[in-house]
C-alpha positions as CSV (number, residue, x, y, z in Angstrom):
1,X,-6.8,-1.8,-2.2
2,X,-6.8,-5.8,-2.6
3,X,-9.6,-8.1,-1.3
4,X,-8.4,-11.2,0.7
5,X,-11.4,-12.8,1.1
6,X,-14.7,-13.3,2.6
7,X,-15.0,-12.5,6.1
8,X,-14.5,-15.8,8.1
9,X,-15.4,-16.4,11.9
10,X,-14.6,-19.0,14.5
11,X,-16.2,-19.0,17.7
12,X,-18.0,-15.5,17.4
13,X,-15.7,-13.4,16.0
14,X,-13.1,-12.8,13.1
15,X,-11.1,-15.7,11.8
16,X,-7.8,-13.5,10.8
17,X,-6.5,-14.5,7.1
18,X,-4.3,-17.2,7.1
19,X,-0.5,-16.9,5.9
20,X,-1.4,-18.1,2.3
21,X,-4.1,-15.8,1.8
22,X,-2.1,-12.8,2.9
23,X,0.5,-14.1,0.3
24,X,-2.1,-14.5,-2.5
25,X,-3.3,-10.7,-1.8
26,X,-0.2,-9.4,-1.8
27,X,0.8,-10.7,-5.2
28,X,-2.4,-9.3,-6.6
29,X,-1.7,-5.9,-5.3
30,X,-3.0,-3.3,-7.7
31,X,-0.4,-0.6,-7.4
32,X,-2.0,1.5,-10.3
33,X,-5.0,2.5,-7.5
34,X,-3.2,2.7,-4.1
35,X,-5.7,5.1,-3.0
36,X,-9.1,3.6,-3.0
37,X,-9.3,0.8,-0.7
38,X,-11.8,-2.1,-1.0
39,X,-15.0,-1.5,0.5
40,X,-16.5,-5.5,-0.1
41,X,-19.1,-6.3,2.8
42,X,-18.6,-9.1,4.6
43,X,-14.9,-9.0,3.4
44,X,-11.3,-8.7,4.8
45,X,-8.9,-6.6,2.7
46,X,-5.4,-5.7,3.3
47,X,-4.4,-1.9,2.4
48,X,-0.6,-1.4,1.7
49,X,0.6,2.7,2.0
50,X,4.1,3.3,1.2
51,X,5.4,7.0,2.2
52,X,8.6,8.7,0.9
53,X,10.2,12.3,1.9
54,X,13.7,13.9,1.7
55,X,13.9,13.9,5.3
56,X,12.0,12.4,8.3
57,X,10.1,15.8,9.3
58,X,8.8,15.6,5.4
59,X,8.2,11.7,5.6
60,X,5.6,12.2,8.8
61,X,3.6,15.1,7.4
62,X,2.8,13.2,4.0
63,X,2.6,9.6,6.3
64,X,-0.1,11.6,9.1
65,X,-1.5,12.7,5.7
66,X,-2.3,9.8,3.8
67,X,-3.2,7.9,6.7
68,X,-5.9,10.4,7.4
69,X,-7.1,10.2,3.8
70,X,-7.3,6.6,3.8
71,X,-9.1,6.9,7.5
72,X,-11.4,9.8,5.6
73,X,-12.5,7.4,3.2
74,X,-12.8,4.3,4.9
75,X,-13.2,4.3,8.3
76,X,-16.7,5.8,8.6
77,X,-18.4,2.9,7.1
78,X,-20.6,1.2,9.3
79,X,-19.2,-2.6,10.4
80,X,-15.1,-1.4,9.4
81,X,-12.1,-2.9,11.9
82,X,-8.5,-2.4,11.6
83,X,-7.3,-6.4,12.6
84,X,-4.2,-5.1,12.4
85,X,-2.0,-2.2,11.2
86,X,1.7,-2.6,10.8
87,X,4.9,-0.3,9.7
88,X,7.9,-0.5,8.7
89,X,9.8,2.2,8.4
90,X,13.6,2.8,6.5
91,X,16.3,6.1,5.7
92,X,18.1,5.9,2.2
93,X,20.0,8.7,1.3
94,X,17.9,11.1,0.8
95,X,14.8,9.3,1.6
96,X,12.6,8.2,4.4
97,X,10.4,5.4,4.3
98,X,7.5,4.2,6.1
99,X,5.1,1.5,5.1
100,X,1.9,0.7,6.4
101,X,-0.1,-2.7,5.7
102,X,-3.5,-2.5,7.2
103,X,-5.7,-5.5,7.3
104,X,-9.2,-4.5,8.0
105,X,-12.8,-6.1,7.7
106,X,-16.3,-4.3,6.8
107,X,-18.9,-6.4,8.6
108,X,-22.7,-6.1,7.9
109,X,-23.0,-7.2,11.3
110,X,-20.1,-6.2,13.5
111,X,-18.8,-8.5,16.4
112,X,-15.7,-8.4,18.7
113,X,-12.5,-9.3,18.4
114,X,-10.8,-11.3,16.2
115,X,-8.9,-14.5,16.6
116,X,-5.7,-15.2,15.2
117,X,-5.4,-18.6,13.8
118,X,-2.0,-20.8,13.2
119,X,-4.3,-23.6,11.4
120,X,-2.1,-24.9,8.2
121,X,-5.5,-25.8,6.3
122,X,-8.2,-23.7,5.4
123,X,-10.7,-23.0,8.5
124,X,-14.0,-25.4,8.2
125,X,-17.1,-23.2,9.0
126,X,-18.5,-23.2,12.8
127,X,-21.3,-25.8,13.6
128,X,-21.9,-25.4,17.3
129,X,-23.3,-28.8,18.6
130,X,-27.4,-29.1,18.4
131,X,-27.5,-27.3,15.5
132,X,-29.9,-29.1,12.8
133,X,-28.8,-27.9,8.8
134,X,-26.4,-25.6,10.7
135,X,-29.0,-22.9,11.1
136,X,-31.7,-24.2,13.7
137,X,-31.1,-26.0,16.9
138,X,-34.0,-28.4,17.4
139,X,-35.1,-26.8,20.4
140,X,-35.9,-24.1,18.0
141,X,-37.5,-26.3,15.2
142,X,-40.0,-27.8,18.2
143,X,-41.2,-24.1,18.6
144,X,-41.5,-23.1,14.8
145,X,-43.6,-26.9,14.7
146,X,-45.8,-25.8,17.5
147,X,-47.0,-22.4,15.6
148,X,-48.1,-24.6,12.6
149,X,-50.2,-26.9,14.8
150,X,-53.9,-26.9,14.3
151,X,-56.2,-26.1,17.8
152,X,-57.9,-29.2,18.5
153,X,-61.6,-28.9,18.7
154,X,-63.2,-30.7,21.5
């Protein structure tokens, strides 16, 4: 339903969105299309489903319903994680509630885990020491310069 962001990693696997970009999502929550989640590569996205019946029996059949809908849709895309999935559930008179916020990720190349981060400021990207441009350690550059070298001719 809403993009957060790109898909951010620290140490190999899933930076999970910080506070202020689950805020920012959630304030740009498209209500008008709550059924068709986001399906941006290389993205995490945050999925809100709210449920409502007359009693609780009523409120699990449509809840196990639109959770296998969204699961339908989504969830056989190659690279896609649940991070996390959370309900909250109410009784009104009359009504039973249950929301679910999913926050999940679509990786073109999936990894393991996720970390959760407490970092107040926005996460700077990984450079793992000995890497040169952040792409090629030098070890590696020495090998890509040896397949350019010329045979010497005795």
């Amino acid at each position: 339903m809403t993009l957060i962001a790109k898909t951010r990693y620290y140490q190999g696997r899933v930076a999970y969105p910080s506070s202020e970009q689950l805020r920012a999502a959630r304030a740009t929550w498209d209500f008008d299309d709550v059924r068709r989640p986001t399906e941006d590569i290389d993205c995490t996205h945050i999925q809100r489903i709210e449920i409502s019946g007359r009693d609780d029996r009523e409120a699990r059949r449509i809840e196990k319903e639109t959770l296998e809908r969204f699961f339908d849709y989504i969830g056989h895309r190659s690279g896609f994680r649940v991070l996390t999935h959370e309900t909250t559930t109410g009784s009104h008179p009359g009504a039973v509630t249950a929301v679910h916020e999913i926050v999940y990720v679509i990786e073109s190349r999936p990894t393991k885990g996720y970390v959760k981060l407490t970092l107040k400021s926005e996460l700077l990207p990984e450079r793992p020491a000995g890497l040169v441009s952040g792409v090629f350690s030098d070890e590696s550059l020495d090998q890509m310069a040896r397949l350019f070298e010329r045979p010497k001719k005795d």
